[in-house]
C-alpha positions as CSV (number, residue, x, y, z in Angstrom):
1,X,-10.6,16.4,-11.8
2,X,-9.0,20.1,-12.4
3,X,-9.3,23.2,-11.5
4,X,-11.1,25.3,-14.6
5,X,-12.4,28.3,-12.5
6,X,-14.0,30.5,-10.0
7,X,-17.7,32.3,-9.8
8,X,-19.6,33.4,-7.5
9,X,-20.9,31.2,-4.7
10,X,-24.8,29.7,-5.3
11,X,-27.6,27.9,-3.3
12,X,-26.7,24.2,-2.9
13,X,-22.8,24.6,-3.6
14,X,-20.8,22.5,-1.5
15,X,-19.4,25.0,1.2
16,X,-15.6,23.1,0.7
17,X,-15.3,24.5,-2.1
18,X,-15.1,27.9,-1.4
19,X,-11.8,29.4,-2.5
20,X,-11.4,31.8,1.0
21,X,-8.5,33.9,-0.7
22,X,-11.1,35.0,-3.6
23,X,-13.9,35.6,-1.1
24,X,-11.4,37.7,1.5
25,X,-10.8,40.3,-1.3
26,X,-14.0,40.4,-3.5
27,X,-16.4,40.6,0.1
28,X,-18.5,37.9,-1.6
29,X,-18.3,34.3,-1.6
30,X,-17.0,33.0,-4.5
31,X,-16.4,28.7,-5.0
32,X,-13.6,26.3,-7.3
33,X,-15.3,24.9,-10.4
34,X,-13.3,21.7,-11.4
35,X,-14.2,19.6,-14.7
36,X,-13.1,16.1,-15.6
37,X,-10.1,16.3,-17.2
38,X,-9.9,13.8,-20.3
39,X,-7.7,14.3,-22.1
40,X,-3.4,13.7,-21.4
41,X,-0.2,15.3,-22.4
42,X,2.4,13.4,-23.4
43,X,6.1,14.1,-23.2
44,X,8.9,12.4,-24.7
45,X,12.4,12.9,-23.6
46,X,15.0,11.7,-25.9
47,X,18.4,11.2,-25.4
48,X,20.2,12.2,-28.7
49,X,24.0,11.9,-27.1
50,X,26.8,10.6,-29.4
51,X,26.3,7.5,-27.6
52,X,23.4,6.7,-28.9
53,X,25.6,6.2,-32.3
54,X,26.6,3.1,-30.8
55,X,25.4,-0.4,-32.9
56,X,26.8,-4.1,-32.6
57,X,24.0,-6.3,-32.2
58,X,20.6,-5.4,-34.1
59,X,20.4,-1.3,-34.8
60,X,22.1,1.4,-33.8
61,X,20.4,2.8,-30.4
62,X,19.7,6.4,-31.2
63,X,17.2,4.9,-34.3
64,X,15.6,2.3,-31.7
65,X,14.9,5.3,-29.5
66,X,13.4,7.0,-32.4
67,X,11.3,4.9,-33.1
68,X,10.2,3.8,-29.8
69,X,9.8,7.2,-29.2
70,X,7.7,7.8,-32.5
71,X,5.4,4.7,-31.3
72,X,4.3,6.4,-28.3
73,X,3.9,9.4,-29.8
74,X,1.5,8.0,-32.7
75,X,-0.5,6.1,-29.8
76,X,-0.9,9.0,-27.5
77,X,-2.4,11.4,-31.4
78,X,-4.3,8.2,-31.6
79,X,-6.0,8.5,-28.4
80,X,-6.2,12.8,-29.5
81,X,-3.6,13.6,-26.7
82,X,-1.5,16.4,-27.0
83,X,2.6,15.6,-27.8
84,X,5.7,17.2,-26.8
85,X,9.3,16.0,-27.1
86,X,12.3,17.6,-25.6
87,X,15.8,16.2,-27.7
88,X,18.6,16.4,-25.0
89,X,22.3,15.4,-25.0
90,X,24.3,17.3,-22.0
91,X,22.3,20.4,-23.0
92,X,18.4,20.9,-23.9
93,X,19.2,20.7,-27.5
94,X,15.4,21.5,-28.4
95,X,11.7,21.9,-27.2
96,X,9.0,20.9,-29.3
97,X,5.9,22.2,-26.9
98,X,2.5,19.7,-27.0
99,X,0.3,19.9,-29.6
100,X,-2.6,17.8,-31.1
101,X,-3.3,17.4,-34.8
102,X,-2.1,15.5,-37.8
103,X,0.4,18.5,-38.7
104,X,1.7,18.1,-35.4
105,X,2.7,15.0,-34.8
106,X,4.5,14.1,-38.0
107,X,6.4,17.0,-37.5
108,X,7.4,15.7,-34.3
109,X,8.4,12.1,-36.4
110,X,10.4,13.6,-39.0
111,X,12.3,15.7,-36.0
112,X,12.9,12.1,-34.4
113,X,14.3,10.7,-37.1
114,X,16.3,13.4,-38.6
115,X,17.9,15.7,-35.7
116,X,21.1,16.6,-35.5
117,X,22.4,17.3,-32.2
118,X,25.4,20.0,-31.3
119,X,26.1,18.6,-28.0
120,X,27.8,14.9,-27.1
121,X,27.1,13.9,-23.9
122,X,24.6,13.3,-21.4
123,X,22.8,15.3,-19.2
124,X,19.9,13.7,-18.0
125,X,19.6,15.7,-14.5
126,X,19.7,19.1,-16.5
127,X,16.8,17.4,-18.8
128,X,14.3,16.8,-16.3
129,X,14.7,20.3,-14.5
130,X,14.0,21.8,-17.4
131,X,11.3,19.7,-18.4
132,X,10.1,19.9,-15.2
133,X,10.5,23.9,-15.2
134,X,8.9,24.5,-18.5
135,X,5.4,22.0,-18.1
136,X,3.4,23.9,-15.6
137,X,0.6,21.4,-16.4
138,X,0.8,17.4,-15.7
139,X,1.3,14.9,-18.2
140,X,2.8,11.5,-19.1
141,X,6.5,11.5,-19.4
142,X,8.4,8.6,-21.3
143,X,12.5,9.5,-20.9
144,X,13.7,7.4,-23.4
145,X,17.9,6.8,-23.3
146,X,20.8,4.3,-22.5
147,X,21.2,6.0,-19.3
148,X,25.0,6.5,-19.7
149,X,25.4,9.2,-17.5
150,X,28.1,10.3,-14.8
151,X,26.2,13.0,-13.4
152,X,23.7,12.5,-10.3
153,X,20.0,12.7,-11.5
154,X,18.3,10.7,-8.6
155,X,16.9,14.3,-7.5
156,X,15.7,15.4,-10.1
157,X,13.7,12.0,-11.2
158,X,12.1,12.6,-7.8
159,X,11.0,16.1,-8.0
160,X,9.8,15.3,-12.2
161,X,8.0,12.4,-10.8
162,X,6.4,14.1,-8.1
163,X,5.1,16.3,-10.3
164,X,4.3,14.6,-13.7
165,X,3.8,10.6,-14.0
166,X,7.3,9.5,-15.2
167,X,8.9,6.2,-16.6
168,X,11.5,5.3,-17.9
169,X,12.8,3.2,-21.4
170,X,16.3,2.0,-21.6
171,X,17.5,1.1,-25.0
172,X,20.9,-0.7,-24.7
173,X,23.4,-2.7,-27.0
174,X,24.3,-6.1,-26.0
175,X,27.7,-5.7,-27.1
176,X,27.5,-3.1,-24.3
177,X,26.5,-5.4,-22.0
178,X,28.8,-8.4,-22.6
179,X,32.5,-7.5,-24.4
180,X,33.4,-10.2,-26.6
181,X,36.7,-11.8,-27.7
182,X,38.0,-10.4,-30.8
183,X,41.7,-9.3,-29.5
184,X,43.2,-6.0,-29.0
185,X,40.8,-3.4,-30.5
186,X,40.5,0.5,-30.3
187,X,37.7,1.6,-28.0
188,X,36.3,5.0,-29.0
189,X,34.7,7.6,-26.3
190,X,32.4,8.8,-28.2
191,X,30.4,11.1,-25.7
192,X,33.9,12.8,-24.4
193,X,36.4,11.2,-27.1
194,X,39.5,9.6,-27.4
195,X,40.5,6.4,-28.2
196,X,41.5,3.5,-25.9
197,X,43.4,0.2,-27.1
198,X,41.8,-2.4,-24.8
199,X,42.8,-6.1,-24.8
200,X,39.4,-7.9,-25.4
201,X,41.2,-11.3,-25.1
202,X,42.0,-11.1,-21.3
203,X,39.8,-12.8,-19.3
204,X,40.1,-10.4,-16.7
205,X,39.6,-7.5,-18.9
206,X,36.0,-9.4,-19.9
207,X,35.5,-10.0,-16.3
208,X,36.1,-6.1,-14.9
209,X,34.0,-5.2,-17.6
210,X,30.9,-7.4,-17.2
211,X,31.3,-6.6,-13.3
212,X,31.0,-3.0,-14.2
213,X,27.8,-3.3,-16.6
214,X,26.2,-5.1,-13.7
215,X,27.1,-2.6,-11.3
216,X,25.4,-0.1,-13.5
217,X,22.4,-1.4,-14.0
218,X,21.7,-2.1,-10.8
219,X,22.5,1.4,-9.5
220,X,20.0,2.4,-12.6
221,X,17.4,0.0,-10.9
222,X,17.9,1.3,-7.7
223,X,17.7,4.7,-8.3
224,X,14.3,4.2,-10.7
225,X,13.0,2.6,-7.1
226,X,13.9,5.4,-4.9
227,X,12.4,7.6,-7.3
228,X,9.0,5.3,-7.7
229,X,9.5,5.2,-11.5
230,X,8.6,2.3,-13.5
231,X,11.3,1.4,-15.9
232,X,11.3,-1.0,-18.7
233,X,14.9,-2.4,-20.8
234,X,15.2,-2.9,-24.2
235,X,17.9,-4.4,-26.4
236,X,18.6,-3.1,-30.2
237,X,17.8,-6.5,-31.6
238,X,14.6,-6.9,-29.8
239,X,11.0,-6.5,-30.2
240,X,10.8,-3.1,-28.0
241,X,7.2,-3.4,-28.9
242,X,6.8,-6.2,-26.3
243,X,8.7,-3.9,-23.8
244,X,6.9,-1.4,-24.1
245,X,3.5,-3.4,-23.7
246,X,5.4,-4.8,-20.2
247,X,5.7,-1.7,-18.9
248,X,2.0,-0.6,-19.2
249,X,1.0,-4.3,-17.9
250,X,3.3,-3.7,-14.8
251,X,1.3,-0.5,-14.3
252,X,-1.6,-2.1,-13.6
C-alpha cells in the first residue's frame, strides 16, 4: 500500500489514519488515503568502465552486462513496469528516468548496446548516491558490474538498500579469475592505464594472483551480507539466464 492522498475525515474512517499535521492547520479533520500499489519500477545500474572491455573466456563482459541488463529490462515492460537505467563508470555517465511503453524500452536497448562512455573507471559508491538521490519513489534495483572497484561502497549499498530493494549481478571473466601459463605477457590497466610485463609462468606469480581473486570476492560477499543484498555471479561463457533465475529462487 501507498500513500495517494488526503480529504476530509468521514463517518466510519478509521481514526489512525488521521494525518494530525493536516488537521492542526485546516481546524478540520482530515485522514491518509492509501491505494494498492501494483505496479514496480525498475532500475538498472550498469557499469560501462573500460573494464568491462575485458574478454578471454566466452564474451567480452560489458556485452554480457548488456544483455543481462536488456533481459530484465524486457521482463519488467513485460509485466507493464516502468524502466530506468543509470550507465556509470567513475562518473554518472547518463540517466535514462523510468518509463513504460514500447518506445521506451527499446530505446533503453539500443542505449545498452551502443553507449559510449567518457569516463574509465569505477565508481560504484558515487552510483548508488546518486541513484539513491534522484528516485524519490521505491523500485527494484539490479546493479549489474564486475565489481572492480577500489573505492568503499559498503555505505552507500546500505542506505540504497534501505531505501529501494537492491541486488546485485556480477559478470566476471574466468581468465580474471584464474591466470594461466602462457609466459611473460604485457598486462594492460585498462580502467587507470599502463602496461605491466608480468611473468605468467611463475608459480608464485599464479599463486599471489589466485590468492588475491579469492580475497576479492569474498570481501564482495561479505560486504553484499552486511548490506542484506542478494547477489548472484556470472561467468562470460555461461548461461546468465540460469543466474539470474537463482537469484529470484533464492528470494523466495
Amino acid at each position: 500500500m501507498t500513500f495517494s492522498e488526503v480529504r476530509e475525515y468521514q463517518y466510519g474512517d478509521d481514526v489512525r489514519d488521521i494525518d494530525w499535521n493536516v488537521t492542526a492547520r485546516s481546524n478540520k479533520p482530515y485522514v491518509k488515503v492509501y491505494e494498492e500499489e501494483r505496479e514496480l519500477t525498475v532500475m538498472l545500474l550498469v557499469d560501462v568502465s573500460q573494464s568491462g572491455a575485458f574478454g578471454a573466456v566466452g564474451d567480452v563482459k560489458r556485452e554480457v552486462m548488456a544483455e543481462v541488463a536488456a533481459t530484465l529490462a524486457f521482463s519488467a515492460i513485460q509485466n507493464n513496469d516502468k524502466v530506468g537505467v543509470i550507465f556509470f563508470t567513475d562518473r554518472v555517465e547518463k540517466f535514462i528516468p523510468p518509463k513504460k511503453g514500447r518506445k521506451h524500452i527499446l530505446l533503453v536497448i539500443r542505449e545498452l548496446l551502443d553507449f559510449s562512455p567518457e569516463g574509465s573507471g569505477t565508481d560504484i559508491n558515487h552510483a548508488l548516491e546518486y541513484m539513491t538521490s534522484a528516485l524519490k519513489k521505491r523500485c527494484t534495483t539490479f546493479l549489474v558490474s564486475d565489481f572492480i572497484d577500489s573505492h568503499n561502497y559498503e555505505k552507500a549499498m546500505s542506505i540504497a538498500n534501505h531505501k529501494h530493494d537492491l541486488m546485485a549481478i556480477q559478470v566476471y571473466d574466468k581468465r580474471e579469475a584464474q591466470m594461466p601459463n602462457v609466459g611473460l605477457v604485457p598486462m594492460l590497466d585498462a580502467e587507470r592505464g599502463g602496461v605491466r610485463w608480468i611473468d605468467t609462468s611463475s608459480k608464485r606469480v599464479r599463486q599471489a594472483y589466485g590468492r588475491w581473486w579469492y580475497e576479492r570476492q569474498q570481501a564482495l560477499h561479505e560486504t553484499v551480507q552486511r548490506c542484506r543484498v542478494d547477489l548472484v555471479s556470472t561467468a562470460t561463457d555461461e548461461d546468465f539466464v540460469k543466474s539470474l533465475m537463482a537469484l529470484f529462487k533464492q528470494r523466495g
